[in-house]
N, C-alpha and C positions, 0 to 999 in steps of 0.2 A: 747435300747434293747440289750441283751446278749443273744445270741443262741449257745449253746455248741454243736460241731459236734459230734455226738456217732458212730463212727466208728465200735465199734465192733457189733451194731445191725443193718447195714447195709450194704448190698453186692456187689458189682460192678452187675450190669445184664444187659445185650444188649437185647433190643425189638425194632426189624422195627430199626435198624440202630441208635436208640437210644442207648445212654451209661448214663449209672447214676453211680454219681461216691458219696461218703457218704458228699463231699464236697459241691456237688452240691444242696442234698438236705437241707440241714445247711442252702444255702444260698434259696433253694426257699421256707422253712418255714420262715427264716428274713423276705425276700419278702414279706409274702404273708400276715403274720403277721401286720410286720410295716403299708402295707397298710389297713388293716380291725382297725386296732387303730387309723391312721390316720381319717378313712375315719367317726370312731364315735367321732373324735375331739379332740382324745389325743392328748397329745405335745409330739411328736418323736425326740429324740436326742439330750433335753436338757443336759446338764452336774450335773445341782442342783438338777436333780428329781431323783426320783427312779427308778431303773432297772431290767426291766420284764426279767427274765429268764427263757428259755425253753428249756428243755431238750427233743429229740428226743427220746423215748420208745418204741414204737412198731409200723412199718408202714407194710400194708399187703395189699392187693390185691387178686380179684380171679376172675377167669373169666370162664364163664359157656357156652358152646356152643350147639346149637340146628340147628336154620335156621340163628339166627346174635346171636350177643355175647348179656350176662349179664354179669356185671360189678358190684364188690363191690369194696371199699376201707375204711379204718381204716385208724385213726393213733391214737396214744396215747402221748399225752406228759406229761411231770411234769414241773408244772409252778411255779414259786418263784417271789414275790416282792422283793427287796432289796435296802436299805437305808445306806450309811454310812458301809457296811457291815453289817449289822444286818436285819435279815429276817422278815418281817411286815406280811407277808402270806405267804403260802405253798397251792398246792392242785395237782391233777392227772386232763387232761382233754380229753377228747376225740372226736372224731367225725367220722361219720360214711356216707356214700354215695352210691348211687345206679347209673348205667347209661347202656344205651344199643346200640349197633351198631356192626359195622364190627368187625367179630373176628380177633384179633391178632394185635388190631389198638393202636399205641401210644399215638394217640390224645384221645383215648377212657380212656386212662388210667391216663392219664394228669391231664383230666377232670372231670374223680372220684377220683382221689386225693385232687385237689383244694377243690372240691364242701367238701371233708372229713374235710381238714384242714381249710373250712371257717368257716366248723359247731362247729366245737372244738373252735375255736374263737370268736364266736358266744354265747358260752356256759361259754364262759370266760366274755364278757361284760356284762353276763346277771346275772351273779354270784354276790347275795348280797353281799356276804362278800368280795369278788375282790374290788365293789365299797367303801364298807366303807376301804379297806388295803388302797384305791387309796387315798380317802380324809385322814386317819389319817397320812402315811407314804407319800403320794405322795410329800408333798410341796409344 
């Protein structure tokens, strides 16, 4: 798997002592990625197969306060199969998340992020045409 960092659609921000830096997200969509492939039985980090790329597009957040927080999270990415260099599939995918707790809470935000970027991943296994890129391009 190849995950390109996009630096420029991503901003350093401190929450609750947290620091996110555009590095770090690169690496917790790898993460998060490689495990939701793994865990449907792909083969992660063969050399002969094909190489899922994702691009980071747009990650957002918002948080609504009353008596506790409401919690959204987005993300958007653009995903590529690739063989040999040559692109088997293309597509945009997304995922989208709800959660509620203590306003101003990191773990709160973590948490609607994951749940965003598992559903986007989710929306990727379940994508016919992903399946047939994987059997004609995969190897």
């Amino acid at each position: 798997m190849n995950i390109r960092d996009c630096g420029a659609c991503v901003e350093t921000r401190k929450l609750d002592g947290l620091r996110l830096h555009p590095s770090d997200v690169a690496a917790w969509v790898r993460s998060g990625a490689t495990d939701t492939l793994k865990r449907a039985g792909a083969s992660v980090g063969k050399t002969s197969a094909a190489t899922l790329r994702l691009t980071i597009d747009q990650i957002s957040t918002t948080e609504n306060v009353l008596h506790r927080s409401g919690y959204e999270g987005r993300i958007v990415m653009s995903a590529e199969l690739v063989r040999s260099g040559a692109s088997c599939w293309k597509d945009r995918l997304d995922g989208f998340a709800e959660n509620y707790g203590y306003a101003g809470s990191a773990e709160n935000y973590q948490e609607t992020l994951n749940h965003a970027l598992d559903r986007a991943m989710i929306r990727l296994l379940g994508s016919p045409d992903f399946r047939k890129a994987v059997c004609f391009c995969g190897g």
